[in-house]
C-alpha positions as CSV (number, residue, x, y, z in Angstrom):
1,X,0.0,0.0,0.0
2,X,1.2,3.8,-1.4
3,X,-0.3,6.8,-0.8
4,X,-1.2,8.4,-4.2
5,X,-1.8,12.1,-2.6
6,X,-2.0,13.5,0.4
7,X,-4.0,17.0,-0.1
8,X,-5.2,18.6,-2.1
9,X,-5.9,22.4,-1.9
10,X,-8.2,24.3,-4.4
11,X,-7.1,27.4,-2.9
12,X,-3.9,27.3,-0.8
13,X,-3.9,29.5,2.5
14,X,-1.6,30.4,5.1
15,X,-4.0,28.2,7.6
16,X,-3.9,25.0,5.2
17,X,-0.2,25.1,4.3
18,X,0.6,25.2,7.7
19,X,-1.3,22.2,8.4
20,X,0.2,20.2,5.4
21,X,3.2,18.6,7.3
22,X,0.5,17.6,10.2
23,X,-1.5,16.2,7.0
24,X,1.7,14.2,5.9
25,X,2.2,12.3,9.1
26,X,-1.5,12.0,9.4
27,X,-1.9,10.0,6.2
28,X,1.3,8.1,7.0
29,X,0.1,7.1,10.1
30,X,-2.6,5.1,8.3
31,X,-0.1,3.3,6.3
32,X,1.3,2.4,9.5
33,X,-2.0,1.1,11.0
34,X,-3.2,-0.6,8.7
35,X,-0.3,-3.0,8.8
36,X,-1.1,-3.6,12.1
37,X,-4.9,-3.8,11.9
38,X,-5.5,-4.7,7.9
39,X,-8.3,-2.4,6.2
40,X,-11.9,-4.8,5.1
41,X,-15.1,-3.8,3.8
42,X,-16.6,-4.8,7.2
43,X,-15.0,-2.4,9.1
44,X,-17.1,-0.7,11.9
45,X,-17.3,2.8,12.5
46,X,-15.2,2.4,16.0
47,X,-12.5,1.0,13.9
48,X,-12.9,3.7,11.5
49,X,-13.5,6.8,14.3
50,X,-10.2,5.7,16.2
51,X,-8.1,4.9,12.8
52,X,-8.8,8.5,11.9
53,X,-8.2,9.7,15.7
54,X,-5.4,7.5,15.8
55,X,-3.7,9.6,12.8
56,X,-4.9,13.2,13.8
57,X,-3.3,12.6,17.0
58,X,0.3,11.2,16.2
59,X,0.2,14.4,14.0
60,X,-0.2,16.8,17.1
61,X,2.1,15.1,19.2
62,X,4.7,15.4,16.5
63,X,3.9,19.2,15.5
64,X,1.6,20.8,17.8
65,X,-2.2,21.3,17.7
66,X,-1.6,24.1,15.6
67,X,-1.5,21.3,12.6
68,X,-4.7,20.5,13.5
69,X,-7.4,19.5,10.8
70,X,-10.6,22.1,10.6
71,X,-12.9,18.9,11.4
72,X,-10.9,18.9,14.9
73,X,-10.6,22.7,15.9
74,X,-13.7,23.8,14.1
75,X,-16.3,21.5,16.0
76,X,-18.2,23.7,18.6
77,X,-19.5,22.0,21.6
78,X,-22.7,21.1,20.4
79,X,-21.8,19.3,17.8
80,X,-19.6,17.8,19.8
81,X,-22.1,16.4,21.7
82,X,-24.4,15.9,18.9
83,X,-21.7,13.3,17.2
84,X,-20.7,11.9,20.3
85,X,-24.4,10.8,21.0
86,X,-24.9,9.6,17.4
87,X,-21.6,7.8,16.9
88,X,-21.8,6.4,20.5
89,X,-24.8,4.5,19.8
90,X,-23.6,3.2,16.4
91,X,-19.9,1.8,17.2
92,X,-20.6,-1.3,16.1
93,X,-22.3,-0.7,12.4
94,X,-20.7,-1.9,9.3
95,X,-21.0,-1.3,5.9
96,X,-18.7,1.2,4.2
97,X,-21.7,3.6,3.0
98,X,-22.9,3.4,6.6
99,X,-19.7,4.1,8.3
100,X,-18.8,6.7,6.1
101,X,-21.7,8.9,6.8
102,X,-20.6,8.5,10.5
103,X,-17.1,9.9,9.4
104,X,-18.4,12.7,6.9
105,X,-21.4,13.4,8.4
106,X,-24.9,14.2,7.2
107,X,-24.2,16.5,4.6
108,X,-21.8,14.4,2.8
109,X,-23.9,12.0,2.9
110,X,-26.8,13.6,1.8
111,X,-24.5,14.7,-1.2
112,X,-23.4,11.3,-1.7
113,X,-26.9,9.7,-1.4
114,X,-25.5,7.8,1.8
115,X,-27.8,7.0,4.9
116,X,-27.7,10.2,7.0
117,X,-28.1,9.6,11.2
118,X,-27.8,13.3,11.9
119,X,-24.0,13.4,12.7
120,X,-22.5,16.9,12.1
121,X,-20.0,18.1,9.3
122,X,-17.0,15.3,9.9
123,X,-18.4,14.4,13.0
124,X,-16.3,10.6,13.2
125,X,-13.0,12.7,13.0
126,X,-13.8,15.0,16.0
127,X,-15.0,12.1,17.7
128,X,-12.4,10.1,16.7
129,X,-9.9,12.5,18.0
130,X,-11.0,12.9,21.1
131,X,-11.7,9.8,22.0
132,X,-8.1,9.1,21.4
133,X,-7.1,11.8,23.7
134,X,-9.2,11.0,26.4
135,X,-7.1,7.1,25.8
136,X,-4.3,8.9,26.0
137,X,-4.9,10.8,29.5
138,X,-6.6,7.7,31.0
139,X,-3.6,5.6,30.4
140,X,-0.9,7.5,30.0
141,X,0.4,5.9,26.9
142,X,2.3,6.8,24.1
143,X,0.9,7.7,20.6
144,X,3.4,5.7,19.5
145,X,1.9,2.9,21.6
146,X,-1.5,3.8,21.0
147,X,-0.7,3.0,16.5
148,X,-0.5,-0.5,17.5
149,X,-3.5,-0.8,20.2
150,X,-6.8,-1.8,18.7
151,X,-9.9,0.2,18.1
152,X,-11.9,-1.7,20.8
153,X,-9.3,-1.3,23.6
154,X,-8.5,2.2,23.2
155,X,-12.8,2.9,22.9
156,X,-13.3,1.3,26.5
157,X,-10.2,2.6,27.9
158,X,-10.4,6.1,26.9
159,X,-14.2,6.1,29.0
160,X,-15.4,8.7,26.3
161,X,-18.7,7.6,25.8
162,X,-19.3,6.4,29.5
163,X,-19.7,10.0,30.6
């Protein structure tokens, strides 16, 4: 597996070119990953939420939070809580249309003509960043540790969605 692109810009900015080196070791992170925990059409959307928390996060702890993607630092709190309610509920579903409109959100989906659950604009990455963090603080592990730990472990030991 090779990445074929990382990014791509329609309109560079100061914002998104800052971000690009965060994007870099985002998307490598996958490639690392999925070594690790091999990519199937039955993935479910806690495998897919931390996979993309997972990346976002080894990008931070490598170049600051300033690297940040927009799905992360642009998510108010009630979305936040809007997607964590929604995703919560469906960790478990499969299908890649299904998951997806977890990780885009509804109006991806709707663009897509995708089921839509009500999850907001890149809802799975928020929640998929965070709940990594929260992994993070309740264990004190490593990001570097947390690449190789599986979806399911880091979901129930992060206590994210038990609040």
């Amino acid at each position: 597996m090779q990445p074929r692109f990382v990014v791509q810009y329609d309109t560079p900015t100061p914002r998104n070119l800052r971000s690009l080196e965060g994007m870099i070791i985002h998307e490598m992170n996958h490639l690392v990953r999925l070594r690790v925990f091999p990519w199937s059409m039955s993935v479910s959307v806690g495998d897919y939420i931390i996979h993309e928390g997972v990346a976002e996060s080894f990008a931070a702890a490598l170049y600051g939070e300033e690297v940040l993607g927009h799905y992360v630092t642009e998510f108010d709190d009630s979305q936040l809580a809007t997607a964590k309610r929604i995703i919560g509920a469906g960790l478990d579903e499969t299908g890649f249309d299904v998951i997806r409109s977890y990780i885009f959100g509804d109006h991806w989906a709707r663009k897509l003509g995708l089921p839509q659950f009500g999850v907001p604009n890149y809802g799975g990455y928020a929640i998929g960043y965070w709940v990594v963090q929260a992994y993070l603080k309740q264990t004190g592990r490593s990001i570097e540790e947390t690449t190789f730990t599986s979806a399911q472990e880091i979901i129930e030991a992060s206590g994210f969605f038990d609040e």
